[in-house]
C-alpha positions in Angstrom: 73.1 20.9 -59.2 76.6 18.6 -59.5 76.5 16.3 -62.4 76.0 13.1 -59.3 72.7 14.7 -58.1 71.7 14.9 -61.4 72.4 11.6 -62.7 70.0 10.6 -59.4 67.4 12.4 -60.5 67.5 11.4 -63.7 67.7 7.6 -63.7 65.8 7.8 -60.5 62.9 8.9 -62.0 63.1 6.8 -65.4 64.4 3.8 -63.4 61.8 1.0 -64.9 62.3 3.3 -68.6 65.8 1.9 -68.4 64.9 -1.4 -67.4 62.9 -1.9 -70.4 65.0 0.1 -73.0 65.4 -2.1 -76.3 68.5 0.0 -76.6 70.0 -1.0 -73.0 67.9 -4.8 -72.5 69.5 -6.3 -76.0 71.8 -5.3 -78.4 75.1 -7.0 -80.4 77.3 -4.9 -78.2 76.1 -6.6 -75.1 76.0 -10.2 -76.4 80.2 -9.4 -77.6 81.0 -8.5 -73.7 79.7 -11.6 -73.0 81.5 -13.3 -75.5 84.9 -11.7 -74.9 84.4 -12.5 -71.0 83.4 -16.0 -71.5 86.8 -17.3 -71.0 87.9 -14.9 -68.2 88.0 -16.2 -64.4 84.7 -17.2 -63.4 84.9 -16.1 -59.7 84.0 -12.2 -58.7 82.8 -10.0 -61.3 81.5 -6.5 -60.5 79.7 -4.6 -62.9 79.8 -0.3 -62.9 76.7 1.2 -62.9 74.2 -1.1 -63.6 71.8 0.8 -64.5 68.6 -1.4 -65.1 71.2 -4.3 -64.4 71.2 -5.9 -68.0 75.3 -6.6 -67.8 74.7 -8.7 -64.3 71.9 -10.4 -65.6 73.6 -11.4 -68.7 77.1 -12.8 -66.8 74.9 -14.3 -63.7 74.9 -18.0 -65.0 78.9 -17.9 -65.9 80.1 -16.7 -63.1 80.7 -17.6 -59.2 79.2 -14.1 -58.2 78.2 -10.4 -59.8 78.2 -7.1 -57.5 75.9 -4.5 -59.4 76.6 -1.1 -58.5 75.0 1.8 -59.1 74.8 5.7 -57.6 70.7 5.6 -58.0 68.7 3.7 -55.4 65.7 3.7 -57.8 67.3 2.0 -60.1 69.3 -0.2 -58.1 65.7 -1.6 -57.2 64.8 -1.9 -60.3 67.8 -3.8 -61.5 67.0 -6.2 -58.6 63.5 -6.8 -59.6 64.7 -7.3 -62.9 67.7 -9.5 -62.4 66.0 -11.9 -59.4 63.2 -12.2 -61.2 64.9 -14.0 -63.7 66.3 -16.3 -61.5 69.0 -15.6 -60.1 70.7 -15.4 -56.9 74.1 -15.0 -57.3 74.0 -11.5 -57.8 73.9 -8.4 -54.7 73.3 -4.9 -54.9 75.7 -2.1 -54.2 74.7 1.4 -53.8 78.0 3.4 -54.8 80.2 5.6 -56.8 81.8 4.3 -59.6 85.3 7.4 -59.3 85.0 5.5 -55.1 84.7 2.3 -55.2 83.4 0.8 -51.8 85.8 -2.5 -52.1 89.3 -3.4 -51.3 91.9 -3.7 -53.6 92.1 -6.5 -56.1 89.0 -7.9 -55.1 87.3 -8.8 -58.2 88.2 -10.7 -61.6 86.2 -9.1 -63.8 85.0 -5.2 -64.3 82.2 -4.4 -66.5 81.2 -1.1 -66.9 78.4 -0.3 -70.5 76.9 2.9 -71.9 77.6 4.9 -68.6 80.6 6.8 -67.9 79.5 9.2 -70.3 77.6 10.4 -67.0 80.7 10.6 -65.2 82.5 13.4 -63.9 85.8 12.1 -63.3 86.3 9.3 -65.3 90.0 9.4 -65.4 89.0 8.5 -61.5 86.8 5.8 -62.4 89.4 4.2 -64.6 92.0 4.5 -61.6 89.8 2.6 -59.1 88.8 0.1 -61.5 92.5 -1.0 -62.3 92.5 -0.8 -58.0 89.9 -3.3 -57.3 91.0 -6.0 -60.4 92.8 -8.8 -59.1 95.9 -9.4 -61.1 95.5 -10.4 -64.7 92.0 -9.6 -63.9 89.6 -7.8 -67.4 88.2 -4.6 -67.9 85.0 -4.9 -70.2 83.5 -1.3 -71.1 80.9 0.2 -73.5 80.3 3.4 -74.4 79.4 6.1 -76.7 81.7 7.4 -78.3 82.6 10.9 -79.4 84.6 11.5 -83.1 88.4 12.2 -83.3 87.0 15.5 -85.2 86.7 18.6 -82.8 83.8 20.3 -84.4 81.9 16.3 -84.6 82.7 16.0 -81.3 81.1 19.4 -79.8 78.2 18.9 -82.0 77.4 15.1 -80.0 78.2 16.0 -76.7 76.1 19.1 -77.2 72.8 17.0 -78.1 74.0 14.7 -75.4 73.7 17.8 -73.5 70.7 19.3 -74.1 68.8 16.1 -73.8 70.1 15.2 -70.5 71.8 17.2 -68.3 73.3 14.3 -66.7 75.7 13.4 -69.8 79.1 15.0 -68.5 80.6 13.8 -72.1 81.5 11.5 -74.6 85.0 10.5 -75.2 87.2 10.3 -78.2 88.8 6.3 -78.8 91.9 7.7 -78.5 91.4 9.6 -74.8 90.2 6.4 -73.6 93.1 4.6 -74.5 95.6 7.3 -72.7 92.9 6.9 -69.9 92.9 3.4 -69.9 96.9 2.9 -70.4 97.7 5.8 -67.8 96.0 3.5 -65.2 98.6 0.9 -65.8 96.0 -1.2 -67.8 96.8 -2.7 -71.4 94.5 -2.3 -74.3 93.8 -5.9 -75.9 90.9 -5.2 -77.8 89.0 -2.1 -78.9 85.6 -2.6 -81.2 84.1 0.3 -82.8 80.3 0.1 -84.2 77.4 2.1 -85.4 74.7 3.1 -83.0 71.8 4.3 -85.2 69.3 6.1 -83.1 65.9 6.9 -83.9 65.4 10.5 -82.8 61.8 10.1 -81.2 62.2 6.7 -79.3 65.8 8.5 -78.0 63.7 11.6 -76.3 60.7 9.6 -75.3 62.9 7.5 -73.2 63.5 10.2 -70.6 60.5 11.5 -71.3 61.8 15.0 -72.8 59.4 18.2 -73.0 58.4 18.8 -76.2 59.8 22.3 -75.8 63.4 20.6 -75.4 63.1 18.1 -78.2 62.2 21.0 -80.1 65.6 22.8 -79.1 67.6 19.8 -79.8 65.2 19.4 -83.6 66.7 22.7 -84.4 70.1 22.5 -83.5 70.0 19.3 -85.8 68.3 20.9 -88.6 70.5 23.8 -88.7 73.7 21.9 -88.5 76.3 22.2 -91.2 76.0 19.8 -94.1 79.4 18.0 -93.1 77.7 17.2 -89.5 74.4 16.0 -90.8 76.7 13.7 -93.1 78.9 12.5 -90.7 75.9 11.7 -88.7 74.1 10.0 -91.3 71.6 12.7 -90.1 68.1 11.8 -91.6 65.4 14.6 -92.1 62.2 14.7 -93.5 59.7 17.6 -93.7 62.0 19.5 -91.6 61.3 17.0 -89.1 64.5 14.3 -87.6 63.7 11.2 -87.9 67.2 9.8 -87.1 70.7 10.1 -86.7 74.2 8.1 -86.2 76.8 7.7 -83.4 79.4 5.2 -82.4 80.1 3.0 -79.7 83.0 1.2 -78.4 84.1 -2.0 -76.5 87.5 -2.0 -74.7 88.9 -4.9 -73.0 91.5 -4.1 -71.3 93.8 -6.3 -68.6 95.8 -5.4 -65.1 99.2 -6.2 -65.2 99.7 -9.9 -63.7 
């Protein structure tokens, strides 16, 4: 199965899990996209894989319009439960890939894109087609997990990743996203880093792991080396995880005017 069908199945079948996710719904790293876009144009925004649509239904009331897109038709639906049933209207619903965007070029004035293109498989292509379909001078607002600078941190996360959801192509290093982001003729103004602290049980109960998988992913964890379970602020008791610690980043970047 390619790493599109699987991202289907996958938030297709936890579409309303996403919709409700403390993790995805809140969260300091969603109220600072909204604060760094407050003072952007207020005309088109389109927002990358939606997901359960939190991003849309946080910039609805400052801007003119929102396009949420997303590959999953499930959770497409969701997102438009979710979002409409808060009132409001301005915002439709796109079923699409983010590497092919299905809109012209520079149509829009403001690209959001948070916690998802670790799912995809060409993100350089993602990154390409965004600076495509911003309008000149237009802002690129993303959010993502991110993997270390260290090689052997690095495997050890994306592997996890892996093994919990074989939809997570990978997580990126700060400094790949910057080449990425700077290759597609887009400027870096801003790059935030902060701590994602993730409760081991809640993060496998949200797609509903087998127990025989979170077991897998327990023991990769437990035998770690003791650099990677401090790194990771990896917390154990009884030979049990209880939680570990990523990273995430915010990049706002801007098209050339």
């Amino acid at each position: 199965m390619d790493n599109k069908k699987q991202v289907q199945k996958q938030f297709g079948r936890h579409a309303d899990s996403y919709v409700k996710s403390v993790g995805h719904a809140k969260g300091k790293d969603l109220s600072l996209m909204v604060q760094l876009g407050i003072d952007e144009n207020k005309g088109k925004m389109l927002d990358i894989a939606t997901g359960g649509g939190h991003v849309a239904n946080a910039f609805a009331p400052l801007v003119h319009e929102v396009v949420a897109l997303d590959l999953t038709t499930e959770i497409l639906a969701a997102a438009k439960k979710f979002v409409q049933g808060n009132g409001h209207t301005n915002v439709s619903f796109v079923q699409g890939d983010a590497e092919q965007l299905p809109f012209s070029d520079e149509h829009f004035d403001i690209v959001t894109c948070r916690i998802a293109p670790h799912h995809f498989s060409n993100v350089t292509s993602f990154v390409k087609e965004t600076e495509r379909v911003l309008k000149r001078g237009g802002c690129l607002l993303l959010i993502d997990n991110v993997s270390p600078e260290i090689d052997e941190y690095d495997s050890f996360y994306n592997k996890i990743e892996k093994l919990r959801d074989p939809s997570h192509f990978r997580a990126w290093k700060k400094s790949e996203w910057v080449n990425m982001v700077e290759s597609a003729s887009l400027s870096v103004e801003q790059l935030i880093t902060f701590d994602k602290t993730f409760q081991f049980s809640n993060w496998c109960e949200l797609i509903q792991l087998s127990k025989v998988n979170k077991a897998t992913i327990e023991g990769n964890i437990v035998q770690a080396s003791l650099k990677v379970k401090e790194h990771f602020h990896i917390l154990i008791e009884d030979e049990t995880v209880v939680s570990f610690q990523g990273e995430g980043m915010l990049l706002k970047g801007r098209k050339k005017a």
